[in-house]
C-alpha positions, 0 to 999 in steps of 0.5 A: 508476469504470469499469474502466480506473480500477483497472487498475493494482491489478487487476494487483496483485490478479490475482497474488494469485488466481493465487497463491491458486489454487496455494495452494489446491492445496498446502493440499488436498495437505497436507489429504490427508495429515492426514485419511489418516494421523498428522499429521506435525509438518513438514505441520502447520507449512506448514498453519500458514504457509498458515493465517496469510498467508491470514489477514493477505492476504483482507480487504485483496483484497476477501475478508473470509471468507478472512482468517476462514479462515485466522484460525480454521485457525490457532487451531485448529492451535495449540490442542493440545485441538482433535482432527485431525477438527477440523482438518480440518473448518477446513481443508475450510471454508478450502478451500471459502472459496478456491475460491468467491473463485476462481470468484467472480473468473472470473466477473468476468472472463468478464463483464467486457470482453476486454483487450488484450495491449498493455492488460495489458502497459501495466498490468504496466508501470503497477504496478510502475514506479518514477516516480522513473525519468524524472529521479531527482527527484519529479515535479510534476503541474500541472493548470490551463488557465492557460498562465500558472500552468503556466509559472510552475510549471515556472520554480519547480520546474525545478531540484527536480523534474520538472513535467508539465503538463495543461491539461483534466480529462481530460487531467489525470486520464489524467496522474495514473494513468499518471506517479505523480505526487509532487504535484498542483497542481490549477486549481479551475476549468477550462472543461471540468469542476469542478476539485472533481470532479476532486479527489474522482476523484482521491482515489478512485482508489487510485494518487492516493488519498494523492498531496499536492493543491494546490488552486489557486482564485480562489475565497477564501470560506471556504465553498469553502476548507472545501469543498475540504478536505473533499474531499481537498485537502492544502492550499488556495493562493488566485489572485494567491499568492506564487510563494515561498509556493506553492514553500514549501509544496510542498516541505514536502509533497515531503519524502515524496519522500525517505522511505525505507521498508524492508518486512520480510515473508515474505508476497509479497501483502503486500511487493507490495501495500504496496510499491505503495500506498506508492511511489504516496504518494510514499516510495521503497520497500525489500521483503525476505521475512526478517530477516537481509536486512533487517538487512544492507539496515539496515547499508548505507542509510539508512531513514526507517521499517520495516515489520516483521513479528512473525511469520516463518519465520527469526526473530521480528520483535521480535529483529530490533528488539531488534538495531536499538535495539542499533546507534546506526546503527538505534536512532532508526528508527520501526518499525511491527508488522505482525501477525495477534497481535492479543491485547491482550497481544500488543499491549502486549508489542510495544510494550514491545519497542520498536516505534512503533505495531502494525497487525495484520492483515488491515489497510486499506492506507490506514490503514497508509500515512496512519500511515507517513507520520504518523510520518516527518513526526513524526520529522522535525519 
């Protein structure tokens, strides 16, 4: 993948070293105080919150050592036997964890290409746009050099969603990256390159990583069917086909279109990351940073599943779950644990609690978002 590829996360992703680079200066502040005197119990406690956002943020931005970090800074906070030298020295190892990331990612940059301003206004756009504005309806991405296929198609989804269609690879994967689409509808082959290289593209870039594929293909044998599958496609639509059947599985596959998923996480890294790997699969996305906000957003929407957090400031994540299974209006809602609690105890007593399924932290985005989407389709069958 070149550069441009991943634009739209780098954006995501340099946020968060800016991010990091001040948190560096707010734990080295917090060091300073702890090593030249008594440790004071509200210095110790931010030591604690920086300690866990680290932990559950480095592995999912490409910092593994980070998340190491962090996990072991925060154990040793918790752990009353552990001498204030050895917090220190585990906040000194996280510290210099961080400034090597920092310096790692500026010598990227310096390598890498300049960017222009309008490149990077375009990316901001990119990473944070909703897609549903165009039409408020889920967008169909259809990529087919067949003037026929692509006219039949925007006749069959006209009055459901809005279609966009490309006729070359290029012009195809350029579509894919910049519109978030809802659906693709892919040609498998095309004059000027394999409808197949395509697909495996497309599943490669994060944007389109979990975006529903149509493959559409003359080609019946089962080997190509099977190679297809293989290779990412959602469904596989074999040339002459229904119009009704081609419309019928694809609004089985919108359906994701009107998941409504609530985020509820102290940590900005997170709410942003999910929040863009998640509204690129399609879902319509809620983030909010505590629990008495969620529970108000629970009270006046409507949503397929929550993203909750076991540990933040203002209250404890199973609270929070304990309301909803209180209310007929939230009881029947999945909710997922998102939390660095990773203890087999832990597990099993959030799942006691209530909850559907628990990721713990750091997690691979990917596997976050196939098990949201799992369990909404779960749900609505």
């Amino acid at each position: 993948m070149n550069a441009l590829t991943l634009l739209s996360m780098d954006a995501v992703r340099s946020k968060y070293l800016r991010n990091l680079a001040s948190q560096r200066q707010d734990i080295l502040r917090l060091s300073s105080a702890c090593a030249n005197g008594p440790a004071d119990s509200e210095d110790l406690a931010r030591l604690s919150a920086f300690a866990h956002k680290l932990a559950g943020t480095g592995k999912i931005y490409g910092f593994p050592e980070i998340s190491e970090a962090g996990y072991a800074l925060e154990n040793a906070l918790r752990n009353e036997e552990n001498t204030p030298a050895e917090i220190v020295r585990q906040t000194r190892y996280l510290l210099n964890v961080m400034e090597r990331a920092i310096r790692s990612a500026k010598g990227r940059r310096a390598r890498a290409e300049p960017v222009e301003d309008r490149e990077e206004s375009r990316v901001r756009y990119s990473a944070t746009a909703d897609t549903t504005a165009v039409s408020g309806r889920p967008v169909v991405l259809v990529i087919d050099d067949d003037e026929g296929i692509t006219d039949l198609v925007h006749s069959l989804f006209g009055e459901v969603a809005t279609v966009i269609s490309r006729p070359d690879v290029p012009g195809g994967l350029a579509a894919a990256m910049e519109i978030n689409p809802h659906l693709i509808l892919l040609d498998e082959q095309m004059p000027d390159a394999s409808g197949l290289d395509l697909l495996e593209q497309l599943r490669e870039l994060p944007a389109t990583s979990n975006v529903p594929i149509i493959m559409m293909s003359a080609n019946d044998s089962l080997t190509s069917i099977m190679q297809a599958l293989v290779s990412g496609a959602t469904d596989y639509v074999i040339k002459p086909f229904e119009p009704t059947t081609l419309l019928t599985r694809s609004m089985e596959l919108l359906k994701t279109y009107r998941t409504r998923i609530l985020i509820v996480d102290d940590d900005e890294a997170i709410r942003e990351l999910l929040t863009f790997r998640l509204a690129n699969a399609g879902c319509q996305v809620v983030a909010v940073g505590d629990c008495d906000e969620a529970w108000e957003r629970l009270e006046e929407e409507d949503f397929s599943l929550v993203l909750l957090d076991r540990m933040m400031p203002d209250a404890d994540g199973a609270a929070l779950l304990r309301r909803m299974q209180g209310w007929d209006g939230t009881a029947r809602i999945p909710v997922i644990f998102l939390t660095a609690r990773r203890s087999a105890a832990d597990i099993v007593d959030g799942l006691l609690t209530g909850a559907t399924d628990y990721i713990t932290k750091p997690f691979n985005p990917d596997d976050v978002v196939k098990r949201c989407l799992d369990l909404v389709k779960a749900k609505k069958h």
